[in-house]
C-alpha positions in Angstrom: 24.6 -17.4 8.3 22.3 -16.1 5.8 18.6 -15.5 6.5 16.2 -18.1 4.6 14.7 -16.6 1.6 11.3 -16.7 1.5 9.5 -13.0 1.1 10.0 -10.1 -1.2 10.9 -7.4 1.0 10.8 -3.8 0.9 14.2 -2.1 1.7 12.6 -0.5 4.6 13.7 -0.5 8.4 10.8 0.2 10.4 12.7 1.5 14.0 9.4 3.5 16.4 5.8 2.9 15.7 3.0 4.5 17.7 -1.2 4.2 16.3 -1.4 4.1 13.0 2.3 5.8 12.3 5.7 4.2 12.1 8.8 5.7 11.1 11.9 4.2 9.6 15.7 4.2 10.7 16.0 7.4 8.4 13.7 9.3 10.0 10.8 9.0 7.2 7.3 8.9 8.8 4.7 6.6 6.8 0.9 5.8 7.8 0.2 1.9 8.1 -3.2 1.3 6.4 -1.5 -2.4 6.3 -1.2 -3.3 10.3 1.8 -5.7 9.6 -1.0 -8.1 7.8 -4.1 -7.4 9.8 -2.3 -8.2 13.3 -2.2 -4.6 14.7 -5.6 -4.3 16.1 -5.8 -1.7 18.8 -3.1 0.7 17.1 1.1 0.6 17.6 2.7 -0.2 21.1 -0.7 1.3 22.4 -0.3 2.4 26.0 -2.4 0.1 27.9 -1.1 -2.8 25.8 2.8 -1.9 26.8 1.7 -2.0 30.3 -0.2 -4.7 30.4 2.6 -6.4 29.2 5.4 -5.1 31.2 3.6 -5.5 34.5 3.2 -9.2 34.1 6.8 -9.3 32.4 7.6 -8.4 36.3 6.0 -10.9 37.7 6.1 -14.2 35.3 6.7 -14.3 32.0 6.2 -18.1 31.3 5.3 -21.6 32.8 4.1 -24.8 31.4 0.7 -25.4 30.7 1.1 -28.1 33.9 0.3 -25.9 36.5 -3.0 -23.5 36.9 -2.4 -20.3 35.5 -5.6 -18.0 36.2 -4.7 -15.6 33.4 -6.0 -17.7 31.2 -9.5 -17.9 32.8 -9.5 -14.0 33.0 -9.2 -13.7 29.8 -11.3 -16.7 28.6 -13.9 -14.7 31.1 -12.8 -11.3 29.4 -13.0 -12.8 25.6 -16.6 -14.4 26.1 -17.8 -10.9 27.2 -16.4 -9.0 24.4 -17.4 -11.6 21.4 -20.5 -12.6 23.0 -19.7 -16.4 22.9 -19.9 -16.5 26.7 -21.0 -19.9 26.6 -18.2 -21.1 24.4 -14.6 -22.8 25.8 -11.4 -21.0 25.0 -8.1 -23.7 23.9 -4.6 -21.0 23.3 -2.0 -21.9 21.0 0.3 -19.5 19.1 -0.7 -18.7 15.5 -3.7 -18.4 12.6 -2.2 -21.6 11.5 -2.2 -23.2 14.5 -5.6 -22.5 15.8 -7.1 -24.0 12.1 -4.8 -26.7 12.5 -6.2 -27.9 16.1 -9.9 -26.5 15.3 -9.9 -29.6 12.2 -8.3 -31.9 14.4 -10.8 -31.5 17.1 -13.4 -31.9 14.5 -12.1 -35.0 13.2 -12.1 -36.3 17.0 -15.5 -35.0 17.6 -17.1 -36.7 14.5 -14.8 -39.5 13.9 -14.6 -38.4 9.8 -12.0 -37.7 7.8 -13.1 -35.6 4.8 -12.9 -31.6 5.0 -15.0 -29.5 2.9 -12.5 -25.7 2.1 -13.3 -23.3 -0.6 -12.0 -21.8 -4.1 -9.3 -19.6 -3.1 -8.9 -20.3 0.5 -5.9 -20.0 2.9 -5.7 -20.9 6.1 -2.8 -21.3 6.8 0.9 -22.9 6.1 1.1 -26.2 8.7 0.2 -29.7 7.5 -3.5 -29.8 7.8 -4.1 -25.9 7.4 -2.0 -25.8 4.0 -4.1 -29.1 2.8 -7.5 -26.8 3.1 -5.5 -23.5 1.3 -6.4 -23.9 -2.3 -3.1 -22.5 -3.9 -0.7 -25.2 -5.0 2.1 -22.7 -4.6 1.9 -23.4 -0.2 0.9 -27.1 -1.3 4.2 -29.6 -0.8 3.9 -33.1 -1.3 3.7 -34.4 1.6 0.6 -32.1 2.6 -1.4 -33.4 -0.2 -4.7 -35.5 0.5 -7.9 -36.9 -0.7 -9.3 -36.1 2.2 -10.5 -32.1 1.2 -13.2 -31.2 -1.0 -12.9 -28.3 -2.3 -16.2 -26.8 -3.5 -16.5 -23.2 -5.5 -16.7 -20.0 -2.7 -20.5 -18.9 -2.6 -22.0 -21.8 -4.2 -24.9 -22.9 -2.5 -26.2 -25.7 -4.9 -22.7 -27.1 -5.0 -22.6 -27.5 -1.0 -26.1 -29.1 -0.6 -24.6 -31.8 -3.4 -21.4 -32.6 -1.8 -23.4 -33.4 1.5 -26.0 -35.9 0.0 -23.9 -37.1 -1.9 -20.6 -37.4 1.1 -22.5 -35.9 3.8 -21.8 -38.8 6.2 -17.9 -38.9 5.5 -17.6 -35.2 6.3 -16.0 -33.9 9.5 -16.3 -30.3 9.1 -16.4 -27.4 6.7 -13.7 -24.5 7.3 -14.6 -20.8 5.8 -13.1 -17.8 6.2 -15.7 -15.1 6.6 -14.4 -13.0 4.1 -11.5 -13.8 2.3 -8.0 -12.1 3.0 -5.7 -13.7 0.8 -7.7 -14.3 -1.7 -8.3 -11.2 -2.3 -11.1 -9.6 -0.2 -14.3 -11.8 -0.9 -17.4 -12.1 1.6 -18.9 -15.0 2.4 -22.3 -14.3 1.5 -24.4 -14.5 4.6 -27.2 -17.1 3.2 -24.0 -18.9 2.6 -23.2 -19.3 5.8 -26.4 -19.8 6.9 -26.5 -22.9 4.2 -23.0 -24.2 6.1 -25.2 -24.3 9.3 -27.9 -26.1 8.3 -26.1 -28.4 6.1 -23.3 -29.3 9.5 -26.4 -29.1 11.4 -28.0 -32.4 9.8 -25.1 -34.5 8.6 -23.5 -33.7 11.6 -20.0 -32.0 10.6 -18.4 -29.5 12.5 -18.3 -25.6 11.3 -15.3 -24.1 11.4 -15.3 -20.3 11.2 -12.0 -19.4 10.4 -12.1 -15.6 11.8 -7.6 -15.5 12.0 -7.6 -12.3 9.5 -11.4 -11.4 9.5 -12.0 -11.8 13.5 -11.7 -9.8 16.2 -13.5 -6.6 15.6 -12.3 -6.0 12.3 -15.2 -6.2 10.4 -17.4 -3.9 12.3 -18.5 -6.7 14.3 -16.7 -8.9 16.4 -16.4 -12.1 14.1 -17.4 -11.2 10.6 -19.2 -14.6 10.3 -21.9 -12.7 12.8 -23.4 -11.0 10.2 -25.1 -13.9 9.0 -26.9 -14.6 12.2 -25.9 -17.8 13.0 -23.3 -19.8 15.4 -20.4 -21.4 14.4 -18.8 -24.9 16.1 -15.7 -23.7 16.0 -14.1 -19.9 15.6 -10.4 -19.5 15.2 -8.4 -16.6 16.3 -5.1 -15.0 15.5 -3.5 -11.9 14.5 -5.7 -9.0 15.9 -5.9 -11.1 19.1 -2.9 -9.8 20.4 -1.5 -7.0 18.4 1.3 -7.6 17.4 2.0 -10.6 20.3 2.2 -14.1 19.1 -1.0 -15.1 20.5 -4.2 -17.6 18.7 -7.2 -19.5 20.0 -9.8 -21.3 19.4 -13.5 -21.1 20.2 -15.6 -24.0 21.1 -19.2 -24.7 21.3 -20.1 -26.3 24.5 -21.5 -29.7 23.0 -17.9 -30.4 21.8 -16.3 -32.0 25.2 -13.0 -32.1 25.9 -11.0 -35.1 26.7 -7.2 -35.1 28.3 -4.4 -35.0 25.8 -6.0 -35.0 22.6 -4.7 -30.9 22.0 -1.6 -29.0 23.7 0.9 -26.7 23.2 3.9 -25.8 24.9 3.2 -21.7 24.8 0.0 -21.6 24.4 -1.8 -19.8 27.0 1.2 -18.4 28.3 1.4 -15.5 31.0 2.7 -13.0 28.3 0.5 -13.8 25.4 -2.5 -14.0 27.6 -1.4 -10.3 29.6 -1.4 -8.8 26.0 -4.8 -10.2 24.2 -6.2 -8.8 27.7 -4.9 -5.4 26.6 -6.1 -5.9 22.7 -9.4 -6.2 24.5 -10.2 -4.1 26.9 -9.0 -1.6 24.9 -11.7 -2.7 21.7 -14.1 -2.0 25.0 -13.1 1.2 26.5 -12.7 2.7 23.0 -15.5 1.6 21.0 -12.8 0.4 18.3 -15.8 -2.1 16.6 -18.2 0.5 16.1 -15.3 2.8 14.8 -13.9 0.2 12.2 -17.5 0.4 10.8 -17.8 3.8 10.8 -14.4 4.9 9.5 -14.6 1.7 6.9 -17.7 2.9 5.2 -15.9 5.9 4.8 -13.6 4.8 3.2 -15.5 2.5 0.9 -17.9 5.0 0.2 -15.0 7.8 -1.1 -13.3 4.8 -3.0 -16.1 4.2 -4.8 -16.4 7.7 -5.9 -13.0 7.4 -7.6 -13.7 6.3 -11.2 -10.4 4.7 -11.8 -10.8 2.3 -8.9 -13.2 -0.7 -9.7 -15.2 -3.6 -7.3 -14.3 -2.1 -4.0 -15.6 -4.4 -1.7 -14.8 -5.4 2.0 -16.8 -4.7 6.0 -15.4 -2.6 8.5 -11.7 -2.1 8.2 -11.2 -5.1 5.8 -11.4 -3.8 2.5 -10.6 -4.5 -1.4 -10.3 -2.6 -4.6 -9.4 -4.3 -8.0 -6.4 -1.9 -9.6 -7.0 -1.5 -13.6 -4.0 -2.1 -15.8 -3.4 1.8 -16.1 -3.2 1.9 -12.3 -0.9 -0.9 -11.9 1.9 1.0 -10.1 -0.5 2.3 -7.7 0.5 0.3 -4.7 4.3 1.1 -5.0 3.8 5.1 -5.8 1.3 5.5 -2.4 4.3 3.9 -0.5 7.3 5.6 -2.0 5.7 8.5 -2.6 2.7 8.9 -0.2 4.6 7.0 2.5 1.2 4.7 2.8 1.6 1.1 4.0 -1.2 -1.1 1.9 -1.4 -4.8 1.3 -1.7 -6.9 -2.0 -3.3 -9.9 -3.4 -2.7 -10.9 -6.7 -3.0 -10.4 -9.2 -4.4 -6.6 -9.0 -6.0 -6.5 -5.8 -4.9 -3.9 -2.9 -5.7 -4.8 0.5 -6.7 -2.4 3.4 -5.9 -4.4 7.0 -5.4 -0.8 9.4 -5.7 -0.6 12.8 -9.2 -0.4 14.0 -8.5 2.5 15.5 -7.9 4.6 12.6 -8.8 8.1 12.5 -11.1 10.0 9.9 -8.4 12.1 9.7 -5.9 9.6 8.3 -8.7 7.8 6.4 -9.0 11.1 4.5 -4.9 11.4 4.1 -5.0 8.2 2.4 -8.3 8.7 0.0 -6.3 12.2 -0.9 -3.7 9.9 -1.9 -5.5 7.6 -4.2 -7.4 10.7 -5.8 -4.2 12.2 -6.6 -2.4 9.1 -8.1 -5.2 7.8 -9.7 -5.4 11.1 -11.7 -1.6 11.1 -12.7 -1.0 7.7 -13.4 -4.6 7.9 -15.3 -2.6 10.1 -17.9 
């Protein structure tokens, strides 16, 4: 049998990983300034994380969702500490697309609506409901297609205030991402958010923070949306959440009440899942890793932007953007193959920056050495 298809890969084994380094069957060592997609939050099989895990691997590793599993309250407890949601209620599925999925469909429940407001270059995720809010027809089948999502332009203030007097009764909720990661690296603009408030606020939608790739700390603060001062409804989680274990949530305000059956999962919530996003956090605590992914990402913004080649570098924290110019265009590929550097991508000329937030200054410097040095050759 023949493995489906589906991603260009790099002919690269990845076989130890520890921090910020991994190193491939060969030997080779390469920094990861990529995270495997923003998921590796506290660093590579971080100690605390491996035991964390291993311990409860020796007790339980799994049992339906039927029984009272107080895991799941300690780190519900542990969560609403760290984010500062304490008030909030914590649902666990498995995955970015999961959490947006059930965080509309509780929306839809809550308000008895239909329509979904998404933005210009969104993603949020690949499952029915989460692909219908994505704007890029390339994820869109068929069968995911609906009337029922208006998409409006990202940032556009003006435009949102008109879609809700003019629809403002039909709509269930509106789902941002508080700073773009597919897309290509672009904040929401804070009096944005602050408009998506007040605008749910009176018609009565549902505001859905979609924090999967810009939660958890990276940003410099726990959910990126935070900057703009105001609460969300709902706040999805993902990736960073476990690091690396397939682990998602949502978080709920407290006037949206639960009712039996309407959400579940099978391993949601599980003993595993919930032993590891444990770890993720009290690590974030005990190291500082929020104020560090500010610090050591306005570094890094601030020497990219002293590289003339490089243009629009943009980005909080340890999420960060740069457009590539045309001369630059190999850029990407020469810092892995021959700076043994792990970055992301967004097309069309976009490199992404997801690291660990525990990065050092020392290998924040490795990699801006990097850039000056390829800039300059490829520049001539």
């Amino acid at each position: 049998m023949r493995l489906f298809d589906v991603y260009p890969i790099q002919d690269i084994t990845i076989q130890k990983a520890l921090g910020s380094t991994v190193w491939d069957d060969k030997g080779q060592e390469y920094l990861d300034l990529y995270g495997g997609h923003a998921v590796i939050s506290i660093g590579h099989t971080h100690p605390h994380w491996v035991n964390r895990i291993e311990k409860q691997l020796h007790q339980i590793a799994f049992y339906s969702n039927s029984i009272r599993i107080p895991i799941q309250q300690e780190l519900a407890t542990k969560l609403g500490q760290v984010s500062g949601k304490e008030e909030y209620q914590l649902f666990l599925c498995n995955s970015g697309a999961e959490a947006n999925e059930n965080a509309l469909k509780l929306a839809s429940f809550h308000t008895g609506r239909k329509k979904v407001v998404a933005f210009s270059k969104a993603f949020h995720g690949r499952t029915s409901l989460a692909v219908a809010v994505t704007d890029n027809k390339n994820y869109v089948a068929p069968v995911n297609e609906t009337d029922n999502v208006i998409f409006l332009p990202f940032n556009d203030e003006q435009a949102l205030e008109d879609c809700f007097k003019k629809q403002g009764d039909e709509i269930a909720a509106v789902i941002i991402e508080g700073i773009q990661g597919v897309g290509g690296i672009h904040i929401a603009e804070d009096s944005f958010l602050r408009q998506i408030r007040t605008c749910c606020t009176k018609y009565g939608a549902v505001y859905i923070a979609d924090s999967v790739q810009c939660g958890y700390g990276r940003s410099g603060q726990f959910f990126s949306h935070d900057f703009a001062g105001v609460n969300a409804d709902i706040y999805s989680m993902a990736k960073g959440m476990g690091n690396g274990f397939p682990v998602a949530g949502i978080l709920i305000a407290p006037h949206i009440q639960p009712k039996h059956f309407q959400l579940g999962t099978t391993f949601g919530g599980n003993h595993l899942a919930c032993a590891a996003a444990l770890g993720v956090l009290e690590v974030i605590e005990k190291e500082n890793l929020l104020d560090n992914a500010a610090k050591i990402g306005a570094y890094v913004q601030k020497e990219l932007k002293s590289i003339s080649t490089i243009k629009h570098v943009r980005g909080r924290g340890l999420m960060i953007g740069f457009d590539v110019p045309a001369e630059l265009s190999e850029l990407k590929k020469k810092l892995l193959w021959e700076e043994h550097i792990f970055t992301g991508e967004a097309k069309p000329n976009v490199i992404r920056l997801l690291p660990s937030l525990a990065l050092t200054q020392a290998d924040a410097t490795r990699f801006i050495d990097s850039v000056k040095k390829l800039s300059s050759s490829l520049n001539h």
